[in-house]
LUMVEXLUM-276787 format. One record per residue (C-alpha): x, y, z; residue in three letters. Coordinates in nm, 3 decimals. Each point is the difference from the previous one (the first is absolute). Example, Ala and Ser with C-alpha at 12.3 -4.5 7.8 and 13.67 -1.06 7.14 Angstrom:
<pts>
{{1.230; -0.450; 0.780}; 'ala'}
{{0.137; 0.344; -0.066}; 'ser'}
</pts>
This chain:
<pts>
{{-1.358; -1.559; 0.216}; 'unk'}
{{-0.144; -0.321; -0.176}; 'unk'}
{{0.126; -0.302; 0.081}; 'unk'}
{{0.049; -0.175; -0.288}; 'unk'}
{{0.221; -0.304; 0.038}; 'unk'}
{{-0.079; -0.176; -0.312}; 'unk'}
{{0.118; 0.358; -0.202}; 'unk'}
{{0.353; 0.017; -0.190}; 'unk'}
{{0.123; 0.301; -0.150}; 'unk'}
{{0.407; 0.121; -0.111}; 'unk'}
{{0.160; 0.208; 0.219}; 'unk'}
{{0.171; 0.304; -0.178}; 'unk'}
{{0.369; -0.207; 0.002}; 'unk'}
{{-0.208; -0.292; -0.178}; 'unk'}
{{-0.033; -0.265; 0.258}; 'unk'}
{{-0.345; -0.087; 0.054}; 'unk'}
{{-0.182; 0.009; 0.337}; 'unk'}
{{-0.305; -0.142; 0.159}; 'unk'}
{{-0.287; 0.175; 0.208}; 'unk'}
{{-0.085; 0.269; -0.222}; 'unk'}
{{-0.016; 0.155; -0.360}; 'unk'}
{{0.182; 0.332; -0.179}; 'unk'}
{{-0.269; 0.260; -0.088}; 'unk'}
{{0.071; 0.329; -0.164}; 'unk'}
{{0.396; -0.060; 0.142}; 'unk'}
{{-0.124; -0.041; 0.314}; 'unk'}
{{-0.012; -0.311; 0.242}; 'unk'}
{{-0.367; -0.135; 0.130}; 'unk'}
{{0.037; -0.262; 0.250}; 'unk'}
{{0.070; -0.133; 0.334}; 'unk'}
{{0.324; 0.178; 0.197}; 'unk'}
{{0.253; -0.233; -0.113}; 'unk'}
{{-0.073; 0.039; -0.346}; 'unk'}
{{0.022; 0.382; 0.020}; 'unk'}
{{0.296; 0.006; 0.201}; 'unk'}
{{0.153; -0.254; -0.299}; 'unk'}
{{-0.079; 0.241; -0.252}; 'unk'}
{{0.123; 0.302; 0.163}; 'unk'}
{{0.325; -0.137; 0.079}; 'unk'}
{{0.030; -0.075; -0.396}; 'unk'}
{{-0.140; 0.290; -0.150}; 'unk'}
{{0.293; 0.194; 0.253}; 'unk'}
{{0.246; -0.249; -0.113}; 'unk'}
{{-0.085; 0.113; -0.325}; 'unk'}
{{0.070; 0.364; 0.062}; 'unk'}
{{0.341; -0.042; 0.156}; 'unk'}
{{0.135; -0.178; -0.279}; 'unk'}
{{-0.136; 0.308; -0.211}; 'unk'}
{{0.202; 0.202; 0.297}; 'unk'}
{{0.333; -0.184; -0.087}; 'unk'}
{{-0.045; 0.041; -0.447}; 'unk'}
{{-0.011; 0.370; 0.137}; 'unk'}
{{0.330; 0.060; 0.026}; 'unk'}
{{0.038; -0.074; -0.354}; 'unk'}
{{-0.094; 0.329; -0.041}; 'unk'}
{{0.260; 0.242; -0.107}; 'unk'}
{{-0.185; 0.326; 0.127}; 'unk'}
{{-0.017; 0.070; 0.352}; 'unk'}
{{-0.287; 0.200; -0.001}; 'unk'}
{{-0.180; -0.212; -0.207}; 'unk'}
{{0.093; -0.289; 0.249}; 'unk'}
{{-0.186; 0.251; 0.289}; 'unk'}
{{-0.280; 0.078; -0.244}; 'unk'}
{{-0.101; -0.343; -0.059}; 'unk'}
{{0.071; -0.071; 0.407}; 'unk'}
{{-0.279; 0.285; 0.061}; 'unk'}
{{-0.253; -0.003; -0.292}; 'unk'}
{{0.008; -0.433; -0.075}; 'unk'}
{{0.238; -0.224; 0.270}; 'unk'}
{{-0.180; 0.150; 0.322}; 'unk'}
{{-0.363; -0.051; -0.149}; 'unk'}
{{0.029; -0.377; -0.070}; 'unk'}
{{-0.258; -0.166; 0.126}; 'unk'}
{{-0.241; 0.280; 0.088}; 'unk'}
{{-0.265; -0.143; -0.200}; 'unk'}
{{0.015; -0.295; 0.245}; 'unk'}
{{-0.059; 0.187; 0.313}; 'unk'}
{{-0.284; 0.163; -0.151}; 'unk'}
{{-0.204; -0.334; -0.051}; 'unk'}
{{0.138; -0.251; 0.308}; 'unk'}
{{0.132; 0.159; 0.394}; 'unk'}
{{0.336; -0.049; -0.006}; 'unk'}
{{0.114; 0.108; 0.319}; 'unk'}
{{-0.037; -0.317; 0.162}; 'unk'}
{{0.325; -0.032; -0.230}; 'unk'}
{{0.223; 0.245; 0.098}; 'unk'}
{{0.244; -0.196; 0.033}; 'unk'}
{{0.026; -0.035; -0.434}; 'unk'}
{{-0.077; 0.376; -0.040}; 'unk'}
{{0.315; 0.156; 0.232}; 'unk'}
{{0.230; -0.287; -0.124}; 'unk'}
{{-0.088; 0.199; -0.363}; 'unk'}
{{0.049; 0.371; 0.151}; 'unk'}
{{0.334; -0.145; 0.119}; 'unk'}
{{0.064; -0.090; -0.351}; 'unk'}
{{-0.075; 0.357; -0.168}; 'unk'}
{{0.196; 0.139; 0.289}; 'unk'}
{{0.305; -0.217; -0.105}; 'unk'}
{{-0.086; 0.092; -0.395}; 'unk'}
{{-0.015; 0.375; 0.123}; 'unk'}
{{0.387; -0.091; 0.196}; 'unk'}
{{0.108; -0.122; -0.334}; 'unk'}
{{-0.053; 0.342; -0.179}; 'unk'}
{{0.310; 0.140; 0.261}; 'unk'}
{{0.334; 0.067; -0.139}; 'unk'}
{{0.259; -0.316; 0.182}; 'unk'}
{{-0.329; -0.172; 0.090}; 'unk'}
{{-0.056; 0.169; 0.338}; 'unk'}
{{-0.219; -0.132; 0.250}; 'unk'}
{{-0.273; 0.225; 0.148}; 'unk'}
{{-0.053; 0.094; 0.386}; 'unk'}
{{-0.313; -0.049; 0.150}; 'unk'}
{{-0.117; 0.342; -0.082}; 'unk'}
{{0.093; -0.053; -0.391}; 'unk'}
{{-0.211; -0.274; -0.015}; 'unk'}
{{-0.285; 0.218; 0.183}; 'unk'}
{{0.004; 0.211; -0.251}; 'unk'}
{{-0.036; -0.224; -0.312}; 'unk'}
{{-0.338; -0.074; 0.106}; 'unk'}
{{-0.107; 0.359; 0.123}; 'unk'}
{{-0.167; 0.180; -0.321}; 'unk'}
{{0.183; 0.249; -0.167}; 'unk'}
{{-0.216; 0.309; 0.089}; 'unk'}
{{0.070; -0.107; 0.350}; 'unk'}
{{0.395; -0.012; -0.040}; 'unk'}
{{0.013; -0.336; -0.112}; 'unk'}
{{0.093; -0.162; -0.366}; 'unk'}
{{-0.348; -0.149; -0.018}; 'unk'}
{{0.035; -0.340; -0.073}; 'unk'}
{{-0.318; -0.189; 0.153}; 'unk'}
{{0.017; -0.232; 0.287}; 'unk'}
{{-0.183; -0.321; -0.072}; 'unk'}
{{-0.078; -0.048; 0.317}; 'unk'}
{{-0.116; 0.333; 0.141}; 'unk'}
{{-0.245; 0.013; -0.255}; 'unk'}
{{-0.175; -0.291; 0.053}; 'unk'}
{{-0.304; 0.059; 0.164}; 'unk'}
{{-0.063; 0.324; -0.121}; 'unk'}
{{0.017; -0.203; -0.367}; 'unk'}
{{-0.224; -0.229; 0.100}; 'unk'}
{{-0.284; 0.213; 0.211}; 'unk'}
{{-0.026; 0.203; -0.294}; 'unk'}
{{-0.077; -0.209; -0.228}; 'unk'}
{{-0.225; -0.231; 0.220}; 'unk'}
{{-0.182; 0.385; 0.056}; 'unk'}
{{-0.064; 0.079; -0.328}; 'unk'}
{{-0.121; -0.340; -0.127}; 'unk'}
{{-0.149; -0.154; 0.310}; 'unk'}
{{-0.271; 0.260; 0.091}; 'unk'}
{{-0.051; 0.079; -0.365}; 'unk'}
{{-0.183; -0.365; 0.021}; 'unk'}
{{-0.337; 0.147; 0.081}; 'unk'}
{{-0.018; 0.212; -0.312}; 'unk'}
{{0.072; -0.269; -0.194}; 'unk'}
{{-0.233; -0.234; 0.141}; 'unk'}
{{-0.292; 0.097; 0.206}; 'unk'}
{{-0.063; -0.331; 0.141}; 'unk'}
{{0.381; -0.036; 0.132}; 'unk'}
{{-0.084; 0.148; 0.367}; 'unk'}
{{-0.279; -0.264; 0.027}; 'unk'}
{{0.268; -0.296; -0.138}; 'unk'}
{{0.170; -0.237; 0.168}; 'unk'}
{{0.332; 0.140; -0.078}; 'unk'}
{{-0.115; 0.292; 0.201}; 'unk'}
{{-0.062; -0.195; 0.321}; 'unk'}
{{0.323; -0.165; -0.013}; 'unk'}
{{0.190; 0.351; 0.036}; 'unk'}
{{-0.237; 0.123; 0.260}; 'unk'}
{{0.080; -0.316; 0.221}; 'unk'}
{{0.328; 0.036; -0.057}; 'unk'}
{{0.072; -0.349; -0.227}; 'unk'}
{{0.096; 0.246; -0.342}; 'unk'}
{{0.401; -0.087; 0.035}; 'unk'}
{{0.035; 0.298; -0.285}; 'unk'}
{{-0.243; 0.228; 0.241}; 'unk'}
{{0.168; -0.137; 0.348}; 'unk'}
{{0.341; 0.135; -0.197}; 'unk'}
{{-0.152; 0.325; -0.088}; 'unk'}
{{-0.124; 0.043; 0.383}; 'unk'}
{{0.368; -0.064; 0.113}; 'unk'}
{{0.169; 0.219; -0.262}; 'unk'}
{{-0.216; 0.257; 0.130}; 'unk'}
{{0.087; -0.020; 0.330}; 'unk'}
{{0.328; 0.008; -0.064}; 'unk'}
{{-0.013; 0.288; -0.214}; 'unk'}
{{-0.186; 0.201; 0.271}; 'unk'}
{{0.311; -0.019; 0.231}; 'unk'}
{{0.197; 0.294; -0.202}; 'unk'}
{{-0.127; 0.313; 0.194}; 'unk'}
{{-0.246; 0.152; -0.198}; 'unk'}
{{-0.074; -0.229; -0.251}; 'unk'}
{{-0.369; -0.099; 0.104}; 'unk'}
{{-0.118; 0.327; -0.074}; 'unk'}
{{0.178; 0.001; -0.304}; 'unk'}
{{-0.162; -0.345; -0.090}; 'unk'}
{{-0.363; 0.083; 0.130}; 'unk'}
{{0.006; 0.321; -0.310}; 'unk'}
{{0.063; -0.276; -0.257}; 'unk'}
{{-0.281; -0.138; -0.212}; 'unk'}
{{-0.029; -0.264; -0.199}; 'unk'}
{{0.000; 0.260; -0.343}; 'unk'}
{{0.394; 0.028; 0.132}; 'unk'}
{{0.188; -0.205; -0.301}; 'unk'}
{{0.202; -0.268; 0.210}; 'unk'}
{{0.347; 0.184; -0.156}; 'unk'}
{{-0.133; 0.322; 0.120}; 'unk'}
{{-0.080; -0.195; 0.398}; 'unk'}
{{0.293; -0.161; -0.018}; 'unk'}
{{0.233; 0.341; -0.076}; 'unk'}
{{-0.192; 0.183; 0.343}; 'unk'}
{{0.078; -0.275; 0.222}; 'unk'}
{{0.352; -0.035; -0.085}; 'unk'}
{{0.043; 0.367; -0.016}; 'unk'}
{{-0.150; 0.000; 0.387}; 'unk'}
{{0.226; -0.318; 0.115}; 'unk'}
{{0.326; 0.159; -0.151}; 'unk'}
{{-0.073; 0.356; 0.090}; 'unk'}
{{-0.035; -0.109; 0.398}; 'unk'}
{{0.282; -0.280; -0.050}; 'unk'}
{{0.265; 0.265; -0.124}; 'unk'}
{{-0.121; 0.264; 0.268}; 'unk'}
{{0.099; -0.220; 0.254}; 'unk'}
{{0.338; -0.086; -0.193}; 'unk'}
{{0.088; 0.365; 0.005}; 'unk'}
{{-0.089; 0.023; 0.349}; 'unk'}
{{0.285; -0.252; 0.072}; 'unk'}
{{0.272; 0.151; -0.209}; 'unk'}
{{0.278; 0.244; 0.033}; 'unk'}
{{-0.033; 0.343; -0.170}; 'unk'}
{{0.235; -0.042; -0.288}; 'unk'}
{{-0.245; -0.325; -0.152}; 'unk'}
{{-0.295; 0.232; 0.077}; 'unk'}
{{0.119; 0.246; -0.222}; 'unk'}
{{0.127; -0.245; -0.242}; 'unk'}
{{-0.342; -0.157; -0.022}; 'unk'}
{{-0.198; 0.308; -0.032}; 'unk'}
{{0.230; 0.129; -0.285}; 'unk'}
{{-0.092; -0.337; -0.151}; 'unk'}
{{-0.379; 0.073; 0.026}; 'unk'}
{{0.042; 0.327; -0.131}; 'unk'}
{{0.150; -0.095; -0.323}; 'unk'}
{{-0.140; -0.424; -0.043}; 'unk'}
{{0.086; 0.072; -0.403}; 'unk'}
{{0.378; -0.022; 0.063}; 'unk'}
{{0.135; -0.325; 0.145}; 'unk'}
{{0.344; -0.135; 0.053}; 'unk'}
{{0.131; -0.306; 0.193}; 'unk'}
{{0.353; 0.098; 0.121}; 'unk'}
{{0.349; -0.267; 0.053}; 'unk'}
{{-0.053; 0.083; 0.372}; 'unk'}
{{-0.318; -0.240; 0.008}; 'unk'}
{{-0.281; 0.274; 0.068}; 'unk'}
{{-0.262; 0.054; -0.243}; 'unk'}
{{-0.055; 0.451; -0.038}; 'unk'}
{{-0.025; 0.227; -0.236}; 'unk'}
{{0.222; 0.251; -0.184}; 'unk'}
</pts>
């Protein structure tokens, strides 16, 4: 990233920062100045987590856990790396686990496994609401995919530019982030193949969606692996019918 010292910009909780600026709700700086804005844009998120329970509805708590709450700053992993942060990202999918605890009859607390499941999608046996975290690289090698080596189309001269050498020796800090991400990604079994029949006509959605499908698909294979036969079956009657959700007084997440 840019270092850019003399830069000020607000921070989503409306201090103001130095070493950067705020473009298209995104941060564009130096590490500290990303790491700033993160940290406020997820401050802002849980305090939308607490007005939830304002909410009368149950369900319509869950809905807006799964369909809004979870996808809070998803448009910021697509334009900066955030993983370097993952510190900011779990502290949130703590906080929609808690919200997703709050939905319980007596205000249960969740095992281990309950909290699993939150985060496991809902075709998978899961109640599908996103982990921040997990998601981060594929958010962010998607959309670095689909705009990055779209360049050339754009501009003819941009392979002969000096923007061009910079990522081929390895100074790009957006391309050196990309490069890592990848990496990373290609330790789920399977997924390099997976990545190598992508092209850049995949939308960055579209990317995103196979990636995460591979990661959770292997991740909750090897969960099963390590449970006893009665949460098997409870988690494959939960795939088999992902419409129907319930969160029970006993603190597990299922289906009914």
């Amino acid at each position: 990233p840019p270092d850019m010292p003399w830069a000020t910009a607000k921070l989503p909780d409306g201090e103001r920062a130095q070493g950067g600026i705020v473009l298209y709700g995104a941060p564009i700086g130096d590490s500290d100045f990303v790491r700033a804005f993160l940290a406020a844009a997820v401050a802002e998120a849980k305090a939308g987590l607490e007005r939830l329970a304002y909410l009368e509805s149950s369900q319509h708590k869950l809905i807006m856990l799964r369909m809004s709450f979870c996808r809070k700053i998803q448009h910021v992993q697509r334009l900066v790396p955030t993983a370097d942060h993952a510190d900011i990202l779990r502290d949130y999918d703590d906080y929609l686990v808690a919200a997703v605890e709050n939905l319980l009859v007596g205000r249960g607390r969740f095992t281990e496994l309950a909290a699993l499941k939150v985060h496991i999608p809902a075709a998978l046996g899961g109640l599908g609401v996103e982990s921040v975290a997990a998601r981060a690289d594929a958010c962010y090698y998607s959309s670095f995919t689909c705009a990055y080596f779209r360049l050339p189309d754009i501009d003819p001269e941009w392979n002969d530019g000096d923007m061009c050498g910079s990522v081929a020796s390895g100074r790009h800090g957006p391309a050196a982030a990309y490069a890592a991400a990848t990496l990373r990604l290609h330790a789920t079994p399977g997924m390099a193949a997976l990545m190598a029949k992508m092209t850049v006509h995949d939308r960055p959605r579209r990317a995103q969606g196979k990636i995460m499908n591979r990661i959770q698909a292997v991740e909750v294979g090897d969960l099963v692996r390590t449970l006893d036969p009665r949460e098997v079956t409870v988690i494959h009657a939960s795939a088999e019918a992902p419409h129907l959700v319930s969160i029970s007084a006993s603190g597990c997440p299922t289906r009914s």
